[in-house]
N, C-alpha and C positions, 0 to 999 in steps of 0.2 A: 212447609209448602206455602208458597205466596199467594193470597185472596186478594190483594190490591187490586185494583183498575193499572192501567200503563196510558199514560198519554198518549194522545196520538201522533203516529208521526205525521208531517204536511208534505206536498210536495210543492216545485216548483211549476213555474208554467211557461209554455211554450205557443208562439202561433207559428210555427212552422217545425214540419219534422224532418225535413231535408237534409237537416244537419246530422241526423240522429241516423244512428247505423240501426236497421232494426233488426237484426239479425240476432241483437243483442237486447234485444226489447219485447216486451208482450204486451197487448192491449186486452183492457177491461172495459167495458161502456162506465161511462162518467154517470153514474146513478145521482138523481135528482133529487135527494130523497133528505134525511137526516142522518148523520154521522154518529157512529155508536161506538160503544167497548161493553163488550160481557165479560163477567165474570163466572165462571160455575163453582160454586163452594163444596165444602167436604162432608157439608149435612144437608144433602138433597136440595141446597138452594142453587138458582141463578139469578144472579142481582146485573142488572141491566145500567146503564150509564151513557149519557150525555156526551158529546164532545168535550166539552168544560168537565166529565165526568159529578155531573149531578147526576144523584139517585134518581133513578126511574119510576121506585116503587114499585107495587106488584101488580101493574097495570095490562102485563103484556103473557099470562099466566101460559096460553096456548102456546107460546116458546120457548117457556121455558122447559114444559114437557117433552117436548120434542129436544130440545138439545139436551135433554140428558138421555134420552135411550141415545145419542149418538159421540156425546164427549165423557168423559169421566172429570173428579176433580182436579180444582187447579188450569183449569185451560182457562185460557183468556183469549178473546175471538177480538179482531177489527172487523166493524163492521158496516151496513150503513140500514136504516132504518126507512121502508118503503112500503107506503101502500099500490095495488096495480089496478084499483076501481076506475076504468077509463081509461087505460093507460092504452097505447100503443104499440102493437107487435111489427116486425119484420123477419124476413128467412133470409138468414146471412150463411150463405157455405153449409145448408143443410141443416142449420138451427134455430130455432124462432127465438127472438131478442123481445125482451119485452121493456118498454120506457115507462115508468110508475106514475102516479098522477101525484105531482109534488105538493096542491091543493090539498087533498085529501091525507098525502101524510104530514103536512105540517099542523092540518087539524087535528090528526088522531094523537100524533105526537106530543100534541100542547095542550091535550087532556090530562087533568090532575091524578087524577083517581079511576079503580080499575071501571065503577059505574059508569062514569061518561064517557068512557073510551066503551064499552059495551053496547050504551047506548048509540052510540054511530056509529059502531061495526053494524048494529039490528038497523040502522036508516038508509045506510051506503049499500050492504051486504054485502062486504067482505071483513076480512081481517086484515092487521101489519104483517108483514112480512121481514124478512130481514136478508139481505143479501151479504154473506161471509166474505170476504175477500185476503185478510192473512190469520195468521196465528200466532201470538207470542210467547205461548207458553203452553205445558201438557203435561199437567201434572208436576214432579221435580224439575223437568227439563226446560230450560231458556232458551227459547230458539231465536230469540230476536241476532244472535250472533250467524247464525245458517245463510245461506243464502234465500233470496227472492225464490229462487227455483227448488231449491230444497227443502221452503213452509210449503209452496204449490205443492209439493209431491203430497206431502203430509197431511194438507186436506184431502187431495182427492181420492186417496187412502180411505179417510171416512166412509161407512156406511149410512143412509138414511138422508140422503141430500132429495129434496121436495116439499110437494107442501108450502111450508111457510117458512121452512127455513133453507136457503137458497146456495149455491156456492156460485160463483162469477162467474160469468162466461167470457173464454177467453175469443176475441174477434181479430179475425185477420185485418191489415188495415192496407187497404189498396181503395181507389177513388168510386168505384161500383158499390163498396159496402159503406163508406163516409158519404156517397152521398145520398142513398138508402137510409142511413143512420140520419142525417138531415132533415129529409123529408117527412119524418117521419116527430121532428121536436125533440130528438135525443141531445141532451146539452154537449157531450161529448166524449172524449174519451182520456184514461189512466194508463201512462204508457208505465212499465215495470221495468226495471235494470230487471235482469236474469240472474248475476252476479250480486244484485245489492241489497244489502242487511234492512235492519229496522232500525230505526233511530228513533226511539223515544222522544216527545215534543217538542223536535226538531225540523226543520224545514229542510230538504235534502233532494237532491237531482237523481236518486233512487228511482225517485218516483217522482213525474211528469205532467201534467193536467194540460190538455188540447182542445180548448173549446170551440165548437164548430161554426160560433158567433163571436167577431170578437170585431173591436174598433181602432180603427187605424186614423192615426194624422198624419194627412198627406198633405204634398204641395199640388197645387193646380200648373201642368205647366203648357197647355195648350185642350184642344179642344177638335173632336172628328165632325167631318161633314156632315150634317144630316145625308140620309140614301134619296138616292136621284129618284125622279118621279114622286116622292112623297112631299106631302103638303108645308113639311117643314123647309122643302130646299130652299134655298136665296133666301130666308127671314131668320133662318134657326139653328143652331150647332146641333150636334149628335148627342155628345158624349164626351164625359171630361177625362183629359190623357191626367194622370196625375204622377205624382214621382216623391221620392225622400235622399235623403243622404247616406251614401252607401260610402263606408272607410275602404280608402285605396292605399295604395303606398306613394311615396313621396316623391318617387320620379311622374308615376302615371300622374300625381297630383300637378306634379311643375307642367309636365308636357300639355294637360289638356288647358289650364291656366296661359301656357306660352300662345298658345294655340289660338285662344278666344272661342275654344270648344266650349264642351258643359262647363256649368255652372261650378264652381268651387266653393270648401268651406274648410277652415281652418279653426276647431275648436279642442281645448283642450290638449293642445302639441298631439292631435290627431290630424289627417286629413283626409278628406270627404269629397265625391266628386255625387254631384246631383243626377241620378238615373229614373229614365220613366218606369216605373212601377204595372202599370196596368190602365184600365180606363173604366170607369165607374156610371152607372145610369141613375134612374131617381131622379130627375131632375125636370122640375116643372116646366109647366109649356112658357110660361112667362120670363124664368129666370133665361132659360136656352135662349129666349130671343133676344134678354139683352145681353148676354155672350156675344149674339151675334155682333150684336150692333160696337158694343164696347169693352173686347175679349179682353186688354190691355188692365182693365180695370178690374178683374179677378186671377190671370197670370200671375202667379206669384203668392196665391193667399192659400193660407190654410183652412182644409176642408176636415171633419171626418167623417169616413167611409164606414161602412157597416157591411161584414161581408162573413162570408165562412172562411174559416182559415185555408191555407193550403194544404196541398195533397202532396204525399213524398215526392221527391224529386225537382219540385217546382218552389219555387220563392213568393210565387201571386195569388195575392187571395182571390176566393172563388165570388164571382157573382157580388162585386161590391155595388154599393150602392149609397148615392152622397145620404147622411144624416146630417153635415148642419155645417155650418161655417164658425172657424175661429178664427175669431178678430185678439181674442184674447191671448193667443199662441205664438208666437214669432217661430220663423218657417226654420232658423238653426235649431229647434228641438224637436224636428222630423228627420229622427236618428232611426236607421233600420235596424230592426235585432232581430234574431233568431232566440 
């Protein structure tokens, strides 16, 4: 039987889930927290681990008790490691979600010894928690070859989930629960293949990471009125239209090129035609006026934006808002991805 730690696997990251059939996907909240691997061994211990799978030591005693009335030996848990002192709840579809306070677990977490971790459970009052979320082994058996949906069964199989030791909560992902999920500071969400395995410390589109903040470099390529009757009209723009390089195919690229239509780019024996993106606020009262005055002079520059990513179905991010100019960027590396 194997007592080793397993690496973790990583996933990749997405700011847009449009692409993604989700039919074929499950969502977990994106825990804030620290990343784990347990062990349960075959002489009533649980030895706990690190991302980098450094020893934990016997800092975390109250989980380990708890996971053995619920696992036997030989299970090895992915996990992630979170305190909830302060933390944040919401009701999504009948369930209260709770956002951990990442503060308080990276303190309790980067406590040596089981004393000091004691002593601020007694000054915080509470404890670590741990949130399960797969399983790669149980006993003899390797499940890392099963599917995504086949370790889900297998946890929730288990008896004895609460407390402090937790199993994920799965979230529906439509724009009413992400942007609840938002409001609220949750960093974001872990989309799951249904179908897709474990892969040991490797990087794999199994698994998904959608954060609900994320920065985008765009181009500037015009700019909205300010609204009539308000004090900015005739002195001051609204709000910056901005846009990127979206890859087209090579007739649409000639025609809009013949045209003297959008903007064009040819990199990489790729082609790209410039589409507006969306329109972005944040922007002071002094810069808007000199927009106004000399729009010519920021037309063309690269900005980035700060926004929530989008919501299925849609390509635009949510509620962007300018963070800063790069002068440092040339605007052919405002390549749009999915």
């Amino acid at each position: 039987m194997n007592f080793s730690p397993r690496w973790p696997m990583k996933a990749e990251e997405t700011k847009d889930l449009s692409s993604l059939d989700m039919k074929k996907y499950k969502a977990e909240l994106k825990y804030d927290g620290r990343r784990g691997i347990i062990v349960i061994g075959g002489e009533g211990n649980v030895d706990f681990y690190s991302s980098t799978l450094k020893h934990q030591g016997d800092k975390l005693p109250h989980l380990g008790e708890q996971l053995l009335r619920m696992f036997g030996p030989g299970t090895i848990l992915d996990c992630e490691y979170v305190v909830f002192k302060d933390g944040q709840s919401v009701e999504l579809d009948g369930q209260e979600v709770w956002v951990p306070n990442f503060t308080y677990t990276a303190k309790m977490m980067g406590r040596k010894t089981r004393d000091r971790v004691i002593e601020l459970e007694d000054e915080i009052g509470v404890k670590t928690s741990i949130v399960v979320f797969d399983i790669m082994q149980m006993g003899d058996l390797d499940l890392t070859q099963l599917t995504w949906l086949d370790r889900r069964i297998v946890l929730e199989k288990v008896d004895g989930w609460g407390e402090h030791v937790l199993l994920s909560q799965l979230i529906e992902v439509n724009d009413e629960n992400l942007e609840k999920l938002a409001s609220i500071g949750a960093e974001g969400l872990m989309l799951k293949y249904i179908y897709g395995k474990w892969h040991e410390g490797k990087r794999s589109w199994d698994w998904i990471k959608f954060k609900f903040l994320s920065d985008w470099d765009v181009i500037i390529v015009g700019f909205t009125n300010a609204r009539d009757g308000s004090k900015y009209e005739g002195r001051a723009v609204g709000a910056i239209w901005y846009g990127q390089w979206v890859e087209c195919g090579k007739l649409q690229f000639d025609i809009a090129k013949l045209n003297g239509g959008k903007p064009t780019l040819r990199k990489n024996d790729k082609f790209y035609i410039l589409e507006t993106r969306g329109k972005c606020a944040g922007v002071d009262d002094k810069l808007r006026e000199d927009m106004y005055r000399s729009p010519n002079n920021y037309i063309g520059k690269v900005i980035t934006v700060k926004s929530f990513a989008p919501v299925p179905g849609s390509h635009k991010p949510r509620m962007p808002q300018l963070k800063e100019f790069r002068d440092d960027k040339d605007s052919s590396e405002c390549i749009w991805s999915n």
